[in-house]
C-alpha positions as CSV (number, residue, x, y, z in Angstrom):
1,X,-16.8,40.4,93.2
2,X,-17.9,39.4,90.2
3,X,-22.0,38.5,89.7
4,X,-22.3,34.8,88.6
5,X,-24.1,35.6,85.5
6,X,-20.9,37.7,85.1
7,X,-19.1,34.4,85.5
8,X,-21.0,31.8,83.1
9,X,-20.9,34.3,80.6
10,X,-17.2,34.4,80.7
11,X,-17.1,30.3,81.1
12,X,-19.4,30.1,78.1
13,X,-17.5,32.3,75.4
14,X,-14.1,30.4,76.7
15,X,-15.4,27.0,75.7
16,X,-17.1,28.5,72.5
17,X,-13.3,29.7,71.6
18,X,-12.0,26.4,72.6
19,X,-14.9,24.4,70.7
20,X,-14.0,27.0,67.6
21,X,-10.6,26.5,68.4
22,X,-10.5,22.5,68.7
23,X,-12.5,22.1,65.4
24,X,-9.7,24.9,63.4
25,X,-6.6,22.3,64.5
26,X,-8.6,19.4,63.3
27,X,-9.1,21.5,60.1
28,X,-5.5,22.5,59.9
29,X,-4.3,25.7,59.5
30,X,-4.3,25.6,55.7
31,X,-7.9,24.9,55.7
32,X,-8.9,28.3,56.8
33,X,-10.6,29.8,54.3
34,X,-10.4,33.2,53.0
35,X,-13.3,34.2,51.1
36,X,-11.9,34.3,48.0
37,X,-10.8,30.8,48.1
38,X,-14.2,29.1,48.3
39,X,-16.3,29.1,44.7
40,X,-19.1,27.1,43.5
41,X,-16.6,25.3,40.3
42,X,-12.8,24.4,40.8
43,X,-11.0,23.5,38.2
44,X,-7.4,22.2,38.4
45,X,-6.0,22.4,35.0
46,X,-5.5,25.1,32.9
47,X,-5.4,23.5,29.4
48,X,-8.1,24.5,26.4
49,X,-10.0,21.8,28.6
50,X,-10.1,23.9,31.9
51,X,-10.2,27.4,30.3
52,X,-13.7,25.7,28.3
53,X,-14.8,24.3,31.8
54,X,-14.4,27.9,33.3
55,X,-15.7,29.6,30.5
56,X,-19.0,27.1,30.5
57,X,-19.2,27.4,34.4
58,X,-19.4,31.3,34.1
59,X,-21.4,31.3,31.2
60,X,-24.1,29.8,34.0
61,X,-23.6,32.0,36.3
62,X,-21.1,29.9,38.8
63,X,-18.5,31.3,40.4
64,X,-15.5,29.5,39.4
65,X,-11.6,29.5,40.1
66,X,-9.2,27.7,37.1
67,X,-5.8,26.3,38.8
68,X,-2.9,25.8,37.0
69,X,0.5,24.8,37.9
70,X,2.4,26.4,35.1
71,X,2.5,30.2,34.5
72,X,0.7,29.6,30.8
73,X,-2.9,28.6,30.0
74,X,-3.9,26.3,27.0
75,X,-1.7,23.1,27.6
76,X,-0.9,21.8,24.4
77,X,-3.3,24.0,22.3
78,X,-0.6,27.1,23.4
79,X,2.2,24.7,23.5
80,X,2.6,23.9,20.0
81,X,0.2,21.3,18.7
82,X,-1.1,24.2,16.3
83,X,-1.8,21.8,13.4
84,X,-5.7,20.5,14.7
85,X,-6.2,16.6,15.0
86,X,-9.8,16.6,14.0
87,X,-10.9,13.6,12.4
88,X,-14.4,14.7,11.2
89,X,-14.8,18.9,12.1
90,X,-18.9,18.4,12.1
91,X,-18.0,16.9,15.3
92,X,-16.5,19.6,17.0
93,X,-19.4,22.4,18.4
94,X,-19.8,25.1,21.3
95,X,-16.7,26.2,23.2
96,X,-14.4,24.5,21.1
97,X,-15.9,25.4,18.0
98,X,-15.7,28.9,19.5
99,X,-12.0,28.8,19.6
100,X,-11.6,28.0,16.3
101,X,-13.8,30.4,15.2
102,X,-11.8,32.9,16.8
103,X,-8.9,31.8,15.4
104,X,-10.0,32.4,12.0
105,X,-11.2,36.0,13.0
106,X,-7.9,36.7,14.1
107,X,-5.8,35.9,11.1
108,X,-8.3,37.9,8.8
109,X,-6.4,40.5,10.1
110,X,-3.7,41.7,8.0
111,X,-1.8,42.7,11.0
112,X,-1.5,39.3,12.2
113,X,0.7,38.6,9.4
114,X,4.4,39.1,10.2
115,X,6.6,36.9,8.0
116,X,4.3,36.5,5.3
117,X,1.5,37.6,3.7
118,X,-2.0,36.2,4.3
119,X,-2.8,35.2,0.8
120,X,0.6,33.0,0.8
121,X,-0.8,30.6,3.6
122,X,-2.8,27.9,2.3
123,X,-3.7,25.8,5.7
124,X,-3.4,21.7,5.2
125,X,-6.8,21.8,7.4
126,X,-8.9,23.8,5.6
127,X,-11.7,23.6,3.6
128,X,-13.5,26.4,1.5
129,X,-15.5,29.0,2.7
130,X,-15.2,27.3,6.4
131,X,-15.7,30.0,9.5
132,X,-13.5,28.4,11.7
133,X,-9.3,27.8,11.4
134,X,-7.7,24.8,12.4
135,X,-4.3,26.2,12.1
136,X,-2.7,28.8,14.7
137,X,0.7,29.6,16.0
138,X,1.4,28.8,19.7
139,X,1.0,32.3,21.6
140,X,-2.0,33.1,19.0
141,X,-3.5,30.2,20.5
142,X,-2.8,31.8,24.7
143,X,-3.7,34.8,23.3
144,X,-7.0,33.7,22.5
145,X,-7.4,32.1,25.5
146,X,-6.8,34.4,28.2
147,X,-9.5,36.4,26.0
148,X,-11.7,34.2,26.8
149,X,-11.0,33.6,29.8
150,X,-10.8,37.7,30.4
151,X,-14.3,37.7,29.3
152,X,-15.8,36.1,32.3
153,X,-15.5,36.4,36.0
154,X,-13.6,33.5,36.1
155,X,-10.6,33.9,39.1
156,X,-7.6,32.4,37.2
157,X,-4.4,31.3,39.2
158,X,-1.0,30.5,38.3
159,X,1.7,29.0,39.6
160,X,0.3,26.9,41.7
161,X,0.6,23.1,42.6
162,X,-1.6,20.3,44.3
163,X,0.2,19.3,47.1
164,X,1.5,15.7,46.2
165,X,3.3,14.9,49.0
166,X,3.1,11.8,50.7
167,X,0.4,12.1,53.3
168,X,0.2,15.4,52.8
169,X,-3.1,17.5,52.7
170,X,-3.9,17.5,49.1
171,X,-7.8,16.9,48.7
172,X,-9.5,16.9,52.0
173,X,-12.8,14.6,52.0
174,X,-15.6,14.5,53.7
175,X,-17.6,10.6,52.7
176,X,-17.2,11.1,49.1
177,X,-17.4,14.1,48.9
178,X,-13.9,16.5,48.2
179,X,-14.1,19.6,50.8
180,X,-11.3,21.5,49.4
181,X,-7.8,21.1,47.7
182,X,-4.2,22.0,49.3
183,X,-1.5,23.6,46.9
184,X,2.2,23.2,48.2
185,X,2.1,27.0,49.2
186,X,-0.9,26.4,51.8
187,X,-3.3,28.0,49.7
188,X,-6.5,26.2,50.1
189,X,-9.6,26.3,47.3
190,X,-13.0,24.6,48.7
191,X,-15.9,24.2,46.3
192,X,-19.2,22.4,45.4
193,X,-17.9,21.1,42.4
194,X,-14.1,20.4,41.4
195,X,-12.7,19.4,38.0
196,X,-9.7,17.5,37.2
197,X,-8.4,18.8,33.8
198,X,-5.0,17.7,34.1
199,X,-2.9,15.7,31.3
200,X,-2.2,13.6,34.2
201,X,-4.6,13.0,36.5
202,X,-3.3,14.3,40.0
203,X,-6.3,15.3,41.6
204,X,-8.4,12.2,40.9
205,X,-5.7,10.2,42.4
206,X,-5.1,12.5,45.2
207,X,-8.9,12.5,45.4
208,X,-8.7,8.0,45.9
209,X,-10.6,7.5,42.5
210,X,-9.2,4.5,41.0
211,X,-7.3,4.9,37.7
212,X,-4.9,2.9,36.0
213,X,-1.8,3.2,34.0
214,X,-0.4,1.7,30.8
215,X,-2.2,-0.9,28.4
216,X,-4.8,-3.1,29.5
217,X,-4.7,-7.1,28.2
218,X,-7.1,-7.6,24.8
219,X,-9.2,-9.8,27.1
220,X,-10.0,-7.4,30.1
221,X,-12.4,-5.6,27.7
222,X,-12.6,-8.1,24.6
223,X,-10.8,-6.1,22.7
224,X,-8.3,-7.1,19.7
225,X,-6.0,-3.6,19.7
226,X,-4.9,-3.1,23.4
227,X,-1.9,-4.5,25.2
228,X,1.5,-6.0,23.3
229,X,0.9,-5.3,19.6
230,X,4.0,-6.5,17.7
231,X,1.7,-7.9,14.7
232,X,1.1,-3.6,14.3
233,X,3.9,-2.6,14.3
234,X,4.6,-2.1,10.9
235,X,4.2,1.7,10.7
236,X,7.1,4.4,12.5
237,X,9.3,1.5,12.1
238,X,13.2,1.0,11.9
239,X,14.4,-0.6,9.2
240,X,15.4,-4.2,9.4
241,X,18.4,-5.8,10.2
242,X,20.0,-3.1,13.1
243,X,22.2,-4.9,15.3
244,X,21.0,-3.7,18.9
245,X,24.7,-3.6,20.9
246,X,27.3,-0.7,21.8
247,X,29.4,-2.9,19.6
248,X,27.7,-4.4,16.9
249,X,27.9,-7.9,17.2
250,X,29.4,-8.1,20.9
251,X,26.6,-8.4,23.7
252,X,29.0,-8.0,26.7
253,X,29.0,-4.6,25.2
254,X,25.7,-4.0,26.6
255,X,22.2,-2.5,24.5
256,X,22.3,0.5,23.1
257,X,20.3,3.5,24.9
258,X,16.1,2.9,24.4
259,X,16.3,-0.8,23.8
260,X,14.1,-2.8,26.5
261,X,15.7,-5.8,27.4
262,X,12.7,-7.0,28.9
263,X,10.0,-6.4,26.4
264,X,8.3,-6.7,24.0
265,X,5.9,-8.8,25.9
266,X,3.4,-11.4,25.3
267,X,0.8,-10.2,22.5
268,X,-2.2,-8.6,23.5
269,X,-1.0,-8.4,27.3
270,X,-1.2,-5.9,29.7
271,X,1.9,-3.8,30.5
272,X,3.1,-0.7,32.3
273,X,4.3,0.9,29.5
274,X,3.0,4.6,28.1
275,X,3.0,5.8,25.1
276,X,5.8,7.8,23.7
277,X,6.4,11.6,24.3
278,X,7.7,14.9,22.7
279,X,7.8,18.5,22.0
280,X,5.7,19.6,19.4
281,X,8.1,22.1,17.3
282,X,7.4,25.5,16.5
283,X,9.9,25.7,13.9
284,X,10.8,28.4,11.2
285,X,12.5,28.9,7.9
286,X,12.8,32.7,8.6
287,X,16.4,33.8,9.1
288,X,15.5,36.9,11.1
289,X,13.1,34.9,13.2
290,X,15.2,31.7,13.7
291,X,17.0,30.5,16.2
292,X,19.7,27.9,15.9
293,X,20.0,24.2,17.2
294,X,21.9,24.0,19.9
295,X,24.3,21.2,21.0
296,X,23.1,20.0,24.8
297,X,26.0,20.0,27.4
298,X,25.6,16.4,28.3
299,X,25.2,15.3,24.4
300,X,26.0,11.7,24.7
301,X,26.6,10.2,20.7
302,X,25.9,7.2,21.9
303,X,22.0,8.1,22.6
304,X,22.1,8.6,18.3
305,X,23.6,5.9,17.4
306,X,20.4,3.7,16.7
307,X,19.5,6.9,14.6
308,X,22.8,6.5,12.5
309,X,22.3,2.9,12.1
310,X,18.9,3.0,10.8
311,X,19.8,5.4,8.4
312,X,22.9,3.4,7.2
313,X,20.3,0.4,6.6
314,X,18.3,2.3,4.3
315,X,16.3,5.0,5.8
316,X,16.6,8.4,3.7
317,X,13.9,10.4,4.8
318,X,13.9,13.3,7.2
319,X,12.3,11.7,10.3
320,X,9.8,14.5,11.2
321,X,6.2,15.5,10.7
322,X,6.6,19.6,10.1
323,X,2.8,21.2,9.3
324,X,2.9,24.2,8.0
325,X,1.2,27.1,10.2
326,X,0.9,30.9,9.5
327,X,4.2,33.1,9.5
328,X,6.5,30.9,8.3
329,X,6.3,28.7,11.3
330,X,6.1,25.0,11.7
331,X,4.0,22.3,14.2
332,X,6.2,19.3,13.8
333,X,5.9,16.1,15.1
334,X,7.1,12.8,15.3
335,X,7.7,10.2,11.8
336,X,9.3,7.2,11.3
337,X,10.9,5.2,13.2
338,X,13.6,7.0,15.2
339,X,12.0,10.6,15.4
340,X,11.0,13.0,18.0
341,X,9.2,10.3,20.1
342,X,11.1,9.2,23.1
343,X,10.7,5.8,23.2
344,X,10.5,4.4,27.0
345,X,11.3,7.6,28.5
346,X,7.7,8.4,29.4
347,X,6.5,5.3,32.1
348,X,7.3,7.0,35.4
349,X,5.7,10.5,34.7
350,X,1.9,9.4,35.3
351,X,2.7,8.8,38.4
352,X,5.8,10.5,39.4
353,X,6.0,13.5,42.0
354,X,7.5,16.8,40.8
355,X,10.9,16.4,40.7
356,X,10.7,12.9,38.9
357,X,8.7,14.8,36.0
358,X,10.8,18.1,36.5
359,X,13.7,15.6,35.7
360,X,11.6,14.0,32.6
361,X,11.1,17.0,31.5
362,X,14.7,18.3,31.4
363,X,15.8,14.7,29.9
364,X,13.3,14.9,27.1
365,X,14.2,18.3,26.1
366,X,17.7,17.4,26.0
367,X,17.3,14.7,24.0
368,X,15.1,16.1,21.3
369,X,17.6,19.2,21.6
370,X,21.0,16.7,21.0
371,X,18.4,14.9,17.7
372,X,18.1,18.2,15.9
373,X,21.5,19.2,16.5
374,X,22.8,15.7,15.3
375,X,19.9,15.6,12.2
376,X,21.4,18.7,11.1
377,X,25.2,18.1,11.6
378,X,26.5,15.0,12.2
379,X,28.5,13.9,9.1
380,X,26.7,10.5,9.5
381,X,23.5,11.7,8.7
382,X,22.7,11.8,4.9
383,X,23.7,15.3,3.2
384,X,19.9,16.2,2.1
385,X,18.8,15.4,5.4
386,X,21.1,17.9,7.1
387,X,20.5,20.2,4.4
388,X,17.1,20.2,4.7
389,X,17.1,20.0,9.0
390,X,19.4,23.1,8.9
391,X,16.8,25.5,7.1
392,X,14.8,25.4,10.0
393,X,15.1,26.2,13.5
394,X,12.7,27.1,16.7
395,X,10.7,30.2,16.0
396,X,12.4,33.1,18.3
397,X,8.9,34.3,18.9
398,X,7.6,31.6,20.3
399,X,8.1,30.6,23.9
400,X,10.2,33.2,24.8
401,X,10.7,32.5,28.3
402,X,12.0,28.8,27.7
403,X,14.4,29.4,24.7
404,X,11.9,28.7,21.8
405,X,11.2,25.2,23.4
406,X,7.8,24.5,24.5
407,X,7.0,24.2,28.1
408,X,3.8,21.9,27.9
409,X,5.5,18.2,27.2
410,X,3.4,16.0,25.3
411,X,1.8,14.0,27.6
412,X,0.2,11.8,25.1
413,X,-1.5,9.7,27.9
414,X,-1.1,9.0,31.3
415,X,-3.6,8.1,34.2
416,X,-6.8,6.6,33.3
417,X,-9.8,7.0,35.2
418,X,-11.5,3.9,35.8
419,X,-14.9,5.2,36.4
420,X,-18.6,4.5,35.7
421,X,-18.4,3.5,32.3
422,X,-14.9,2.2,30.5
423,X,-14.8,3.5,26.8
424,X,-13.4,1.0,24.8
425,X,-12.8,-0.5,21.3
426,X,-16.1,-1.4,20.9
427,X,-17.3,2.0,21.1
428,X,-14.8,3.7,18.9
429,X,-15.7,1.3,16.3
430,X,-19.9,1.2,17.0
431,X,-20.3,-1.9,18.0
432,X,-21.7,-0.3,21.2
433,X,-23.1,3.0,21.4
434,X,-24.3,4.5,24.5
435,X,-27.1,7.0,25.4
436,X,-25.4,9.2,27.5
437,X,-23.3,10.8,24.9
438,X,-21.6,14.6,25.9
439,X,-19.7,14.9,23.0
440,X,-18.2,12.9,20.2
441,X,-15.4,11.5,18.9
442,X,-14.0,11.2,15.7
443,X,-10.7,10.4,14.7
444,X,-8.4,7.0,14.3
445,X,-7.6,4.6,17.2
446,X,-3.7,6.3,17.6
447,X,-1.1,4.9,19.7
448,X,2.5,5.6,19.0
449,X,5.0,3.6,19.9
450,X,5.9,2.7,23.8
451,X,8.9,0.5,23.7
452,X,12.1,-0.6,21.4
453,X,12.9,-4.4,21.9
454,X,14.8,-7.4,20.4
455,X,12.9,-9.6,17.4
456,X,13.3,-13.4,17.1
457,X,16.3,-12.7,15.4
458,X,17.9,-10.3,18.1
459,X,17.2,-7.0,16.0
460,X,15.8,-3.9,17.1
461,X,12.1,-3.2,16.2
462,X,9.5,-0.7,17.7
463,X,6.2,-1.7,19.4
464,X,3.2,0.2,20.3
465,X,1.9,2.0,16.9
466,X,-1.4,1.4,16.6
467,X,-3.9,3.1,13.5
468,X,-6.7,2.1,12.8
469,X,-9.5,4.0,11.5
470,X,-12.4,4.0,9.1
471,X,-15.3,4.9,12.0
472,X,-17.3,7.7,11.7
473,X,-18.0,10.1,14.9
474,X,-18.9,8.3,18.2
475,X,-20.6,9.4,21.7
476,X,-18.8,9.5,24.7
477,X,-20.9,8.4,27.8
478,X,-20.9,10.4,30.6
479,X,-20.7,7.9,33.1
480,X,-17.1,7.8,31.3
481,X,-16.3,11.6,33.2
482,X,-17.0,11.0,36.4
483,X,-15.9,8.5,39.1
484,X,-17.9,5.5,40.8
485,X,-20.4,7.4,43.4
486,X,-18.5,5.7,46.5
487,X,-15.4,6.9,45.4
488,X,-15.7,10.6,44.9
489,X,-19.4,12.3,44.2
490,X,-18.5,15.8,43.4
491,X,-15.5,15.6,41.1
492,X,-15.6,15.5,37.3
493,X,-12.7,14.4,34.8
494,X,-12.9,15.1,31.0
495,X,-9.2,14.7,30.1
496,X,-7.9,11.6,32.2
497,X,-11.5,10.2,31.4
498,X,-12.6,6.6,31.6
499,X,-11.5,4.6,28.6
500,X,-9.1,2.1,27.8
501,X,-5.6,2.8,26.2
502,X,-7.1,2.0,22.7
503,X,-10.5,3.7,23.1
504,X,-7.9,7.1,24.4
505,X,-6.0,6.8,21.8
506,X,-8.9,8.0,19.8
507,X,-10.4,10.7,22.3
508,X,-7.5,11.7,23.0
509,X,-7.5,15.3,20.9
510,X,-7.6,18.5,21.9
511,X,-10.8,19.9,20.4
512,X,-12.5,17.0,22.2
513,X,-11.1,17.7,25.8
514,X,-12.2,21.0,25.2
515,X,-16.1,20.0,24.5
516,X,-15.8,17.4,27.0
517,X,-14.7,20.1,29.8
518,X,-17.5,22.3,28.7
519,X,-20.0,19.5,29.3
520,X,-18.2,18.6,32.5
521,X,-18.9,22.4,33.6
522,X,-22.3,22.0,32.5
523,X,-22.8,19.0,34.6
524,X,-21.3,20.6,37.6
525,X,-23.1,23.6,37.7
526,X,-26.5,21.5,36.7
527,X,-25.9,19.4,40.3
528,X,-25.3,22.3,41.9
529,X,-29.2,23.5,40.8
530,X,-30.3,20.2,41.7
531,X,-28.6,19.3,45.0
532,X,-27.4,15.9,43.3
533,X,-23.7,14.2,43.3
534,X,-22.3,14.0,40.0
535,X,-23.3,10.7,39.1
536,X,-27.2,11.8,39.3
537,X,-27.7,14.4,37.2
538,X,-30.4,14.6,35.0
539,X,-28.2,13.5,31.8
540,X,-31.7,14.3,29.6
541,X,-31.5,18.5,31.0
542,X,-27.8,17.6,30.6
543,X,-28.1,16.8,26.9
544,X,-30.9,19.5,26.2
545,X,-28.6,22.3,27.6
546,X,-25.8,21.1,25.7
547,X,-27.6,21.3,22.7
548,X,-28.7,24.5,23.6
549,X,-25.3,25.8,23.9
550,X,-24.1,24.3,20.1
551,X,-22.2,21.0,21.6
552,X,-22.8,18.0,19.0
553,X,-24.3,14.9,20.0
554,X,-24.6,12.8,17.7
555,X,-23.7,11.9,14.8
556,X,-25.2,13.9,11.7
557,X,-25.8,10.1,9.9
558,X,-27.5,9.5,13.6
């Protein structure tokens, strides 16, 4: 027989296993950890945002893991956006100024010049004698990134995806505090510190901070810009006069495709309604690098006819913005009034689960696929137009794995963090100025459009364009990255940051998000040291070690 010490050994290691074993099902199986899935910085994002948060977070001697969905780093700074929105370039300093500078010291290479020599590229954002570029074809831009990024001991993943689902296990909280994030494959990451550097916002909403989407009303922050903003409207307009049905003149014939039948609004009220998106076009006049438009397979005519119209009321212009970047290549944009943009295509993707933006995406693509091919043949379209839209096309060595087309959409704006501190108006335009500044801003109040609706006199007009400047630079607070202390204390968000549609329109730039992440890193990594949430770091170290590490401030005038 057996002894009884024998005995209440055994009984004591089968309730340990069961105690172990209770506490892994209330974990779930996907919260297991291995070892490499538990770091001191998570960052879900891989833009130039994330890859400066990594970077930073390294740099301090973190470990850190950057998360992102896609299978390509840099978001829109590798996606085409190659021509810099800037605003004042004293404003721009560490990581991000880094970039640039690497940039430049790339093309001062000879061998990166394969359609054309370096001395025939004069770049539209360039000054004299300047160490940094401003210019940069897409995969230059990944290129440099994954350097960067290779530089460190940063764990980079691809490919996968916060798990969205409803109910499902996405962010895992313990108080206010986020234990560890789910992907859709299982794959769990726990950390001290988490970052959301997402274009959209997913993991602050998964996460239960508070956010909204669309425009707020003028009066929710005393603001005169916000909301319905018909009295604007006067730039990236149609012309006047376009009758708005199938059949001009018959309205049992229905609107034509875009126009809202519900807007524009009341002015200065809030609405759902986002801002316009689009591809930013890497496009080339190079015959052996080009490749040709291509007619979509579900090209619907009608979607141009608006386009036709306006053009047979007047407008003559080709209604594009092409930059010029380095080989021969292009970073075109929206112009005018029926362009690029897709007007009222863009309100469910803030929120929307994968397929809905999978979808989006696909439907945006097709329709800026079916404008070029129509710009550059349809009869209707004036001769020089399609004369001139025909010497280009997308550059065949640029995204080569999507058919020259970009795979980052232009997700111009889509959750907003309602955190700490609301940037607003009033801050872009120094009437308020706060003291907790972690970068600044610098360029013009920028909305595009966000809807096409019927005037007083039943024509179609665009709403939404907002652009107004003449501000210098301007800190950002930042209470305005991080969420109120009972909502979340561990999680940071320098893209989908605090600030009303207005105030983003202005912060909204890519050399920005990327200083912003680096002092969102910093931050992280500094409340780590101190054993504080978020909200309680020391924002005078903060600002010290920023400064340290080349970030700018304040303003030079300051």
């Amino acid at each position: 027989m057996m002894s009884r010490t024998i005995w209440l050994s055994i009984f004591v290691d089968a309730a340990s296993n069961l105690l172990l074993a209770a506490a892994l099902l209330l974990l779930s199986p996907a919260s297991v950890l291995a070892a490499d899935d538990d770091y001191d910085v998570v960052i879900y994002g891989g833009n130039a945002a994330g890859v400066a948060a990594a970077v930073q977070a390294d740099r301090m001697g973190k470990s850190v893991v950057l998360i992102e969905p896609s299978q390509h780093i840099g978001g829109l700074t590798s996606g085409g956006l190659g021509a810099t929105d800037i605003g004042n370039k004293s404003a721009i300093g560490g990581i991000s100024r880094e970039f640039y500078r690497r940039v430049k010291r790339y093309y001062n290479d000879s061998a990166a010049w394969k359609q054309q020599r370096r001395e025939e590229y004069r770049s539209p954002r360039q000054s004299k004698g300047e160490d940094t570029m401003w210019t940069f074809e897409p995969h230059v831009a990944e290129k440099i990134l994954r350097e960067m990024l290779a530089e460190t001991k940063a764990v980079i993943v691809l490919g996968e995806r916060l798990d969205r689902a409803k109910d499902g296990p996405g962010v895992t909280k313990h108080a206010a505090r986020i234990v560890y994030i789910t992907m859709e494959s299982g794959r769990t990451f726990s950390g001290k510190r988490f970052l959301d550097c997402t274009y959209e916002g997913d993991l602050l909403a998964a996460a239960g901070v508070s956010y909204t989407v669309g425009r707020e009303a003028n009066a929710t922050y005393g603001e005169t810009l916000n909301g319905v903003q018909t009295a604007q409207a006067t730039k990236h307009q149609l012309q006047q006069g376009i009758d708005p049905y199938v059949r001009p003149g018959d309205k049992s014939s229905g609107l034509l495709p875009g126009v809202d039948s519900t807007g524009p609004g009341e002015e200065g009220a809030a609405d759902h309604r986002v801002q316009a998106y689009c591809f930013r076009m890497c496009v080339t006049d190079d015959t052996e690098n080009r490749l040709p438009w291509t007619k979509p397979d579900d090209y619907d005519p009608l979607q141009f006819e608006l386009l036709m119209r306006n053009f047979e009321a007047g407008e003559s212009r080709v209604p594009w913005s092409p930059t010029l970047m380095p080989n021969r290549k292009t970073d075109t944009n929206n112009n005018f009034g029926f362009s690029t943009d897709y007007l009222g295509a863009s309100y469910d993707w803030p929120n929307g689960d994968y397929a809905t933006r999978q979808r989006l995406y696909r439907e945006h693509l097709a329709y800026q696929q079916g404008l070029m091919w129509t710009l550059a043949n349809d009869l209707r379209v004036p001769q020089k137009v399609r004369r001139e839209v025909s010497r280009w096309g997308p550059a065949k060595d640029e995204f080569t794995d999507n058919g020259g087309w970009s795979h980052q959409l232009y997700v111009r704006e889509a959750r907003r963090m309602i955190g700490e501190y609301v940037m607003t108006q009033h801050d872009c335009q120094g009437r308020r100025k706060v003291d907790d500044s972690i970068a600044l801003a610098a360029y013009t109040m920028d909305s595009h459009n966000v809807q096409r609706h019927l005037d007083a006199k039943g024509h179609v007009r665009n709403e939404g364009d907002v652009q107004v400047g003449g501000f210098g630079p301007y800190p950002i607070a930042y209470r305005s990255i991080v969420p109120k202390e009972r909502e979340c204390d561990n999680l940071l968000v320098p893209v989908c940051m605090s600030a009303s549609h207005i105030a983003y329109g202005s912060i909204r730039m890519e050399p920005v998000f990327m200083v912003l992440g680096q002092s969102a890193a910093t931050a992280a990594c500094q409340s780590i040291d101190a054993g504080a949430s978020v909200q309680d770091v020391d924002v005078a170290a903060l600002q010290r070690r920023l400064g340290d590490d080349d970030q700018v401030l304040r303003a030079s005038k300051d």
